[in-house]
C-alpha positions in Angstrom: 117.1 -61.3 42.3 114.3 -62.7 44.4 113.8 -60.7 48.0 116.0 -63.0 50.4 115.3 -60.8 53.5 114.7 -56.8 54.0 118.3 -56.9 55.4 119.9 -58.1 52.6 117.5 -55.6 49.9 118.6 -52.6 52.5 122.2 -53.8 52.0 122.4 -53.6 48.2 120.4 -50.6 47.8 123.1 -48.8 50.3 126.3 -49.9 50.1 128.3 -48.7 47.0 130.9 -50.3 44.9 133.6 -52.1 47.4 136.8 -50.2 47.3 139.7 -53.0 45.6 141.6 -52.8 49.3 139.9 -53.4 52.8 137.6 -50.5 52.6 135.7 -49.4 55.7 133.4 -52.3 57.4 129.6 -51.3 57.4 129.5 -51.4 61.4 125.4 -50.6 60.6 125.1 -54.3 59.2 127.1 -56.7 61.5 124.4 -57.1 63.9 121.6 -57.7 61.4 124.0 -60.1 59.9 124.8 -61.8 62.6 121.1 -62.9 63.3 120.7 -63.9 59.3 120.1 -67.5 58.6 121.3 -67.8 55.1 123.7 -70.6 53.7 127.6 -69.7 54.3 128.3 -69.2 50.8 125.8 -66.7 50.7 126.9 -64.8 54.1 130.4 -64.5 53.4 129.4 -63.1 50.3 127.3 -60.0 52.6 129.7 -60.2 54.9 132.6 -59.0 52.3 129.8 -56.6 50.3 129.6 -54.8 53.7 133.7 -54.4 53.8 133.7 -56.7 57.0 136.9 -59.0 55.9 137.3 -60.8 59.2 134.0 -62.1 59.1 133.6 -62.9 55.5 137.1 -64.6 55.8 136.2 -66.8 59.0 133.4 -68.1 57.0 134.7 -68.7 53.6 137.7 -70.7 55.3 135.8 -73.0 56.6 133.9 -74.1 53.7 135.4 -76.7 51.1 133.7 -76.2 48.3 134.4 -73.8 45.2 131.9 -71.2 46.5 134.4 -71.0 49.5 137.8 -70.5 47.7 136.3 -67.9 45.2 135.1 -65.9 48.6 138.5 -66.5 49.5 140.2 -65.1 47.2 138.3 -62.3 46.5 138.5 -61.8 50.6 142.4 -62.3 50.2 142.6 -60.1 46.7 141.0 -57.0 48.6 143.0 -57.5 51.7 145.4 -56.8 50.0 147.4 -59.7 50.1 147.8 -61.0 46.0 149.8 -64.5 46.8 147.2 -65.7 49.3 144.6 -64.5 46.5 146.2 -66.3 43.9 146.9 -69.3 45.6 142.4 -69.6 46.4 142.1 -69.2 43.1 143.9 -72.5 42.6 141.6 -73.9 44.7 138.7 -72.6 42.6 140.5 -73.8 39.4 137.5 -73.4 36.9 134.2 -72.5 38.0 131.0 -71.0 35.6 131.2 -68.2 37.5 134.4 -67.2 35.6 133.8 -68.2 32.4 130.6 -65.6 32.7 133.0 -62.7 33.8 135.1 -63.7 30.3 131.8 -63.3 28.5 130.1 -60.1 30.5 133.6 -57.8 31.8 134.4 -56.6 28.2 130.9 -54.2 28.7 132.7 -52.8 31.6 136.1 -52.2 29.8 138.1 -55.0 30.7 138.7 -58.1 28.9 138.9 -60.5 31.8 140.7 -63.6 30.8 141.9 -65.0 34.3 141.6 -64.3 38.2 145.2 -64.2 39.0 145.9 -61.7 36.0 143.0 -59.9 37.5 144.8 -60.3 41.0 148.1 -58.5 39.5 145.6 -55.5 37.4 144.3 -54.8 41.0 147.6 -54.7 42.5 149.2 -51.8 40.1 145.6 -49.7 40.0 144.6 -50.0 43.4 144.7 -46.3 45.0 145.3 -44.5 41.7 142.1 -43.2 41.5 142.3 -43.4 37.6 139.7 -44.6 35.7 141.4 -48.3 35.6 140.7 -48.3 39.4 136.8 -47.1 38.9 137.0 -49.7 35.9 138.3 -52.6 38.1 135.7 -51.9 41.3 132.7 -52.5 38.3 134.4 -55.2 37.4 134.8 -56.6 40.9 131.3 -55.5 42.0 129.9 -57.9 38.2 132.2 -61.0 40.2 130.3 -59.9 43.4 127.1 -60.3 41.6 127.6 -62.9 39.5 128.5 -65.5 42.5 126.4 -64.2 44.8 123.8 -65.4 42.5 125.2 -68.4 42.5 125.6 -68.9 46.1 121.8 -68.3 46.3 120.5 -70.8 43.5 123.3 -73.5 45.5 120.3 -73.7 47.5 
């Protein structure tokens, strides 16, 4: 990935894998955030690596575009609420983005086949601290990636 700003290098190069619940918002970001001027697909996606949920969900509501229910639901998925999850990844019905998680989660272990069966694997792992749960933040942290990526070449 191309430098976007020192901000947003500092952020992936310090923030580890996202926990699959709420986890604890990266206070040390919001302000740098806040003065970003990136598209909104792209800052709710920094806004949820950096565990701030409110933020990343005021913005991802408000855009109407597949980008913006994917956000969504990953937003709602960590929350953890899995029938608002599931019910943005209606909304994002088929999008490229999954159909390279099909091709690139079996490296991590997991032979991804849908979001909302995805949804119900977090659900029963989350706080186990087995190595499903380790498993299942790579393979949230390869959807991070891979739409994040999109987001930026939406521009």
């Amino acid at each position: 990935m191309n430098a976007i700003d020192p901000i947003v290098d500092k952020i992936l190069a310090s923030v580890p894998l996202s926990p699959l619940g709420p986890g604890t918002p990266h206070e040390e970001f919001r302000h740098a955030l806040a003065c970003l001027k990136l598209s909104p697909p792209v800052m709710a996606g920094l806004c949820l690596r950096c565990d701030l949920l409110h933020e990343s969900h005021e913005i991802s509501q408000e855009l109407h575009t597949p980008e913006g229910s994917f956000w969504h639901a990953i937003m709602h998925r960590r929350e953890p609420d899995a029938w608002n999850s599931k019910y943005w990844w209606r909304k994002v019905d088929s999008h490229p983005v999954l159909i390279q998680l099909v091709a690139k989660a079996p490296a991590l272990g997991y032979k991804y086949t849908n979001p909302h069966d995805f949804v119900d694997f977090c659900e029963r792992i989350r706080g186990s601290g087995s190595g499903e749960e380790d498993m299942a933040k790579r393979v949230q942290q390869l959807e991070w990636e891979l739409l994040f990526n999109w987001c930026l070449n939406l521009n």
